[in-house]
C-alpha positions in Angstrom: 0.0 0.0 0.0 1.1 3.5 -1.0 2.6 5.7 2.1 0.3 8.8 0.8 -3.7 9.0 -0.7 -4.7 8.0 -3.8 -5.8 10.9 -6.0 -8.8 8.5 -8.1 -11.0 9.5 -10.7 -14.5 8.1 -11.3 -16.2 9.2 -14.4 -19.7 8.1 -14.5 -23.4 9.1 -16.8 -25.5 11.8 -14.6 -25.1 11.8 -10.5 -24.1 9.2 -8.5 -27.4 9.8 -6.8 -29.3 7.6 -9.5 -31.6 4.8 -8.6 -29.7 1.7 -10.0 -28.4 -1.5 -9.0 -24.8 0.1 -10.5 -25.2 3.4 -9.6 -25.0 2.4 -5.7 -22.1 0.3 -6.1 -20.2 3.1 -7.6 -21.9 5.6 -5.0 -20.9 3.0 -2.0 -17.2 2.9 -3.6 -16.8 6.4 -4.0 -17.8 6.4 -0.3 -15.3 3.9 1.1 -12.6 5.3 -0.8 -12.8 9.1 0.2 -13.2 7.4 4.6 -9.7 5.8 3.4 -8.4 9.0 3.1 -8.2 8.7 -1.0 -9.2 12.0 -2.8 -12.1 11.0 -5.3 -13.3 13.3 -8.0 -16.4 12.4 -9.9 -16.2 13.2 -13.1 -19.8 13.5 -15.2 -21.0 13.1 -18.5 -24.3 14.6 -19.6 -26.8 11.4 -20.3 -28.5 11.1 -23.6 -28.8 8.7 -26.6 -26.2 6.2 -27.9 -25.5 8.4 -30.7 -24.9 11.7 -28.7 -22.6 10.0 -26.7 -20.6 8.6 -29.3 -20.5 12.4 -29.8 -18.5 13.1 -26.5 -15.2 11.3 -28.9 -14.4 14.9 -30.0 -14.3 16.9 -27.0 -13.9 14.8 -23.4 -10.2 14.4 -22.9 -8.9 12.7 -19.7 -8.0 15.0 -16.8 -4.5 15.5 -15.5 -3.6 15.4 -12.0 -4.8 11.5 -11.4 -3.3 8.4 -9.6 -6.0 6.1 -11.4 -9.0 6.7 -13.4 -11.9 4.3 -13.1 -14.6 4.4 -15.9 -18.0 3.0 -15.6 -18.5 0.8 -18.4 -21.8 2.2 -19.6 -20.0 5.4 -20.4 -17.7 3.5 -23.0 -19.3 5.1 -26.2 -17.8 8.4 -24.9 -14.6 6.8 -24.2 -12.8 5.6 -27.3 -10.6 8.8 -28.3 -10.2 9.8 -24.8 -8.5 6.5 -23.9 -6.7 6.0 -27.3 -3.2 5.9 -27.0 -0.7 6.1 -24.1 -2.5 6.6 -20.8 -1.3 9.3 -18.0 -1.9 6.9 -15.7 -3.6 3.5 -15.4 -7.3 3.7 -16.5 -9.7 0.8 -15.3 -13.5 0.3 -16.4 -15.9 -0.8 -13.7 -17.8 -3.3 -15.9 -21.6 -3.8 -14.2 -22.7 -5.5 -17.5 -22.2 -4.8 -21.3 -24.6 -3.4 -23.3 -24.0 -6.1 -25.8 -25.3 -8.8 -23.4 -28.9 -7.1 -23.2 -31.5 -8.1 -25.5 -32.2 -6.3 -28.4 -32.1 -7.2 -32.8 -28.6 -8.9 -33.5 -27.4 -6.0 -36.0 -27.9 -3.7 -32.8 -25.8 -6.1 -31.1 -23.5 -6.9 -33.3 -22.8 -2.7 -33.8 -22.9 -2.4 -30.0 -20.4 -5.5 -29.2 -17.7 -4.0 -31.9 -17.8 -0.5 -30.2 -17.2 -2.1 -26.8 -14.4 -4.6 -28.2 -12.5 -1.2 -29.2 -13.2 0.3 -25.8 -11.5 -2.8 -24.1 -8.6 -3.1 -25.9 -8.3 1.0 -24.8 -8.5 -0.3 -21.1 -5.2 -0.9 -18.3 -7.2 -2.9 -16.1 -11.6 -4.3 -15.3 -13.8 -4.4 -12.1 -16.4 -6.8 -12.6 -19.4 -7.0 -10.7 -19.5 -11.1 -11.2 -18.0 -14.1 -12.4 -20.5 -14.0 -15.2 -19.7 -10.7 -15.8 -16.0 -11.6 -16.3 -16.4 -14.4 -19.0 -18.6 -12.4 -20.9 -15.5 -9.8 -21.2 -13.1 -12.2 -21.7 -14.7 -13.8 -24.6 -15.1 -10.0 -26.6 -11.3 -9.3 -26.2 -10.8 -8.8 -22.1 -9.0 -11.7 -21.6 -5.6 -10.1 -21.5 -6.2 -7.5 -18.8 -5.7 -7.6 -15.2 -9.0 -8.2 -13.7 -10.7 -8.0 -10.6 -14.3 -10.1 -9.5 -15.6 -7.7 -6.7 -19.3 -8.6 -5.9 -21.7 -5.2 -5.7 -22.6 -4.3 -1.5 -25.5 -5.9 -0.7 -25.6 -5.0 2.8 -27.3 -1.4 2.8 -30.0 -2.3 5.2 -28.3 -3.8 8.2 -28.5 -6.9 9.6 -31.0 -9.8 8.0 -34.0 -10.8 9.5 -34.4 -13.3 12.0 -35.4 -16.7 11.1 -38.4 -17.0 13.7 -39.7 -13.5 12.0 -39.4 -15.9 8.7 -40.7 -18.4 9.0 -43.6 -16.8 10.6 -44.3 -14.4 8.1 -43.9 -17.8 5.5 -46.8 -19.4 6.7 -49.1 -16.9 6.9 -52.7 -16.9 5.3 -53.8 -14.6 2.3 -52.6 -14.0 -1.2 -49.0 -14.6 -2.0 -47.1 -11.2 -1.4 -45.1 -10.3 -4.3 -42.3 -7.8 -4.3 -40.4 -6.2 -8.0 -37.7 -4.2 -7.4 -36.3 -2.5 -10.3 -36.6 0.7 -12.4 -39.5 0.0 -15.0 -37.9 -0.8 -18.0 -38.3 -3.6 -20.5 -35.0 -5.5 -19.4 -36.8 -5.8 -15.9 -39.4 -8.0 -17.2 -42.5 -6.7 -15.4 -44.4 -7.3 -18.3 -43.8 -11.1 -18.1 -44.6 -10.7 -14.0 -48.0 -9.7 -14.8 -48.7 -11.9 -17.7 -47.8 -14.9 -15.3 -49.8 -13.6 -12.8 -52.9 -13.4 -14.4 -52.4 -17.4 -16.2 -51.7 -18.3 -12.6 -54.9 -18.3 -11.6 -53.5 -18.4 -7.8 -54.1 -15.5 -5.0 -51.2 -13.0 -5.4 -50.8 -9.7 -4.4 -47.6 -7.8 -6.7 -45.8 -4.4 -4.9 -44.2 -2.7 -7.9 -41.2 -0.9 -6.4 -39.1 1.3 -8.4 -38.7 4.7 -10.7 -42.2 5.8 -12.5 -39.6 8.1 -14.6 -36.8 5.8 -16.0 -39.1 5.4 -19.0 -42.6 7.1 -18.7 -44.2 5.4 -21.9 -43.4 1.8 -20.5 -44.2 2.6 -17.5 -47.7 3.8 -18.7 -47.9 0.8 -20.9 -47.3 -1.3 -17.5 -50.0 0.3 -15.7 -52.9 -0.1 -18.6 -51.4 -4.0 -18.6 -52.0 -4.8 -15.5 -55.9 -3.4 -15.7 -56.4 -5.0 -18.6 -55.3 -8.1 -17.5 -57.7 -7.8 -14.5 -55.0 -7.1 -11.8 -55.8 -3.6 -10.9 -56.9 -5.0 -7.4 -53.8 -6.7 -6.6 -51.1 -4.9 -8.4 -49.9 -1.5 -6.9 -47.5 0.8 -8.6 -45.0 2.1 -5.5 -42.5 4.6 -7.7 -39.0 4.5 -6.1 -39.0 4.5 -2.0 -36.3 5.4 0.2 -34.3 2.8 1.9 -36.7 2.5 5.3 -39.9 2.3 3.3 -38.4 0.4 1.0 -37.4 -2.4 4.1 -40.9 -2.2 5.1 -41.6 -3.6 1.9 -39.3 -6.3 1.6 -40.1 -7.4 5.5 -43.9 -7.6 4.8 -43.3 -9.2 1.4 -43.0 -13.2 1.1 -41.1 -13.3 -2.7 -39.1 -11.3 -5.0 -39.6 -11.6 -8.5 -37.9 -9.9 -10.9 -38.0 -11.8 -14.0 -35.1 -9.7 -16.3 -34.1 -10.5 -19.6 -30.4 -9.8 -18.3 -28.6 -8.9 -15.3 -24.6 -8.5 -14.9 -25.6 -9.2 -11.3 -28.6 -9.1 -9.7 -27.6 -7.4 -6.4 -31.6 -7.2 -6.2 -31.9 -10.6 -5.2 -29.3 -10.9 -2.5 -30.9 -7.6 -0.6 -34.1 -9.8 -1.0 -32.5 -12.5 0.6 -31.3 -10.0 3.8 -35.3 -10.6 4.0 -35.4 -14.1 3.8 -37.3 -13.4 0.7 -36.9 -16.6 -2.3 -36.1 -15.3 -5.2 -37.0 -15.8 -9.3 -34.3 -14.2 -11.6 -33.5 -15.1 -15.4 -31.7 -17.8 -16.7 -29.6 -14.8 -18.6 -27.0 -13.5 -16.9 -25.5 -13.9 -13.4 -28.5 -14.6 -11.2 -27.3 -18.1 -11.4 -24.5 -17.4 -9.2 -26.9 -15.9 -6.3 -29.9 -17.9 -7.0 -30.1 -22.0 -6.5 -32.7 -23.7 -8.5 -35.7 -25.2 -6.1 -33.4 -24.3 -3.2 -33.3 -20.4 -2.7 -36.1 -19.7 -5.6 -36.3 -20.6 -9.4 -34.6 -19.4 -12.7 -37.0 -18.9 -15.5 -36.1 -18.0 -19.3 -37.0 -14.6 -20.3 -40.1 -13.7 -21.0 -41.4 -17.6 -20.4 -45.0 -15.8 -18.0 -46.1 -20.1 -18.6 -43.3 -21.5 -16.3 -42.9 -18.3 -14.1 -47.0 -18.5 -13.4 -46.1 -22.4 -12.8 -43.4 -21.2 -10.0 -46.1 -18.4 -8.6 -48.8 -21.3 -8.3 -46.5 -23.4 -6.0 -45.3 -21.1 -3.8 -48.8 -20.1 -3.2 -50.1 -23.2 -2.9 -47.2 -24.8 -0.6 -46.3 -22.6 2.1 -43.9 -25.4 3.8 -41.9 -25.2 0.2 -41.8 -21.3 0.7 -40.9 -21.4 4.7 -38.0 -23.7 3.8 -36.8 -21.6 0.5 -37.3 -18.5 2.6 -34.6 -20.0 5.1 -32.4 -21.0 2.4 -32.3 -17.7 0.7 -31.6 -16.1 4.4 -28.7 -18.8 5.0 -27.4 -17.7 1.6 -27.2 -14.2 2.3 -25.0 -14.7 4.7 -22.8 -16.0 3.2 -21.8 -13.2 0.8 -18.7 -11.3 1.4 -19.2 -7.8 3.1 -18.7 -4.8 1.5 -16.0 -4.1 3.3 -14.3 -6.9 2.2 -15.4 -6.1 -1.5 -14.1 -2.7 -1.3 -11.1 -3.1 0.5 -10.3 -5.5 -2.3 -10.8 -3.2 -4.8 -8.6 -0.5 -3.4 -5.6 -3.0 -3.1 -6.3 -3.7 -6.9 -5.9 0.5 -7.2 -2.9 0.2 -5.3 -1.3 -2.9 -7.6 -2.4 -1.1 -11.1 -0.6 2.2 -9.7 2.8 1.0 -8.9 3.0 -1.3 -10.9 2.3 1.7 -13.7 5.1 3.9 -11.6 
């Protein structure tokens, strides 16, 4: 470890203040590196479309005056020219997921994986938010830079529950309590939530928790869904809470579905699990690594509403299955590394990258 601070740079889309998955690991970073005594300047790009930003090529330029310089990876189409070249000092991306991996037509893909390829081989070193996370950039050209796996915080509200609060709150009469948690957007799959709510033909009850504003039309489409599937008694649109109503939520809730066509992560289902909550994630992505099949919730293919209603249907109709999956899901929470283990690991990364650039 370096004698004096670190003087890091963290460039990131908008504030660090946004409601995202991503956007609190880099806030909670940012956080545990200035109480280490590191000088951290956040450095902001305006967001906008794909094509504006590709647009930032001929003006941002990376500032002077830096030990290290670590990039979000969504801001990569802003990136190329500034990182072309010699580096002042070692620049590392923070890779949450790439765009590339979300679903979309193949020639957007295809345009969107080659513009990412040329922002790796710009890079000095990668944070990634999984092992998933990690393969997926090895196999577009990562493979030959120093690389970190440091797993997002997941402990922002405190200590789990208590299993006797549980396993109580498990067996308890009434429609099934559903929790989403997640910005409304069509890679969060709320549309396939309520689809398979409605085939499911079971007694549920859905909370909808998260930003209104992310994107208004599908949000609007969302909410004329779920009346016209007949779900406008049990389905309530929350908008985004702050973190003590948002525990209230996830203590009175008994699942947490969020059904996304891709996640680089999924730090949504471990904070569910904090609550003993089971959870059903996608069998894209990296909620593999957090969720167990039949043991700490389910893993259904995007968009399938058939197989998630199927999943629904037995947790409401067997609440011994959901008292011992809630307990699972509670054991595996606690076995995640801290956050303070997680960031502590990422600064010593810092530290390598820097003298071993000096």
């Amino acid at each position: 470890m370096p004698e004096t601070a670190l003087n890091i740079g963290v460039l990131i889309y908008g504030t660090l203040d946004t409601l995202s998955g991503g956007y609190l690991y880099d806030r909670k970073l940012v956080e545990y590196l200035r109480a280490q005594g590191d000088q951290v300047l956040v450095i902001s790009l305006p967001w906008r479309n794909y094509v504006a930003h590709l647009g930032d090529n001929l003006r941002f330029r990376l500032p002077a005056g830096l030990d290290v310089l670590i990039e979000d990876e969504l801001n990569h189409a802003s990136l190329l020219a500034a990182n072309w070249g010699r580096h002042p000092y070692p620049v590392i991306s923070l890779v949450h997921h790439l765009r590339s991996s979300e679903q979309r037509p193949a020639w957007q893909n295809s345009f969107y994986r080659r513009v990412e390829q040329l922002y790796l081989h710009s890079l000095d070193g990668l944070i990634c938010n999984s092992l998933t996370t990690r393969r997926v950039v090895s196999e577009l050209g990562g493979e030959r830079l120093p690389a970190l796996v440091a797993y997002p915080p997941s402990d922002r509200f405190g200590a789990p529950l208590v299993e006797e609060i549980v396993s109580a709150r498990a067996m308890e009469s009434g429609p099934l309590r559903i929790v989403f948690l997640g910005n409304l957007i069509p890679r969060k799959g709320l549309r396939t939530l309520l689809e398979a709510m409605q085939l499911s033909q079971s007694d549920l009850r859905l909370d909808v928790i998260g930003s209104l504003t992310a994107d208004f039309a599908y949000a609007g489409e969302m909410r004329q869904l779920a009346a016209s599937l007949g779900l406008g008694a049990s389905v309530f649109f929350r908008g985004a809470l702050d973190n003590d109503e948002l525990a209230e939520k996830l203590k009175s809730a008994q699942v947490l579905v969020v059904p996304s066509s891709y996640e680089g992560f999924g730090i949504v289902y471990l904070e569910g699990m904090g609550f003993g909550l089971p959870a059903i994630g996608s069998t894209s992505g990296a909620a593999s690594e957090i969720i167990s099949e039949g043991q700490t919730g389910y893993l259904v293919q995007p968009g399938k509403a058939t197989v998630l209603a199927a999943r629904l249907r037995a947790l409401a109709e067997d609440r011994a299955a959901l008292l011992q999956m809630s307990l699972n899901a509670l054991q595996r929470y606690q076995q995640q590394p801290t956050w303070e283990e997680t960031a502590a690991s990422i600064r010593q990364f810092l530290v390598e990258r820097v003298e071993a650039w000096g």
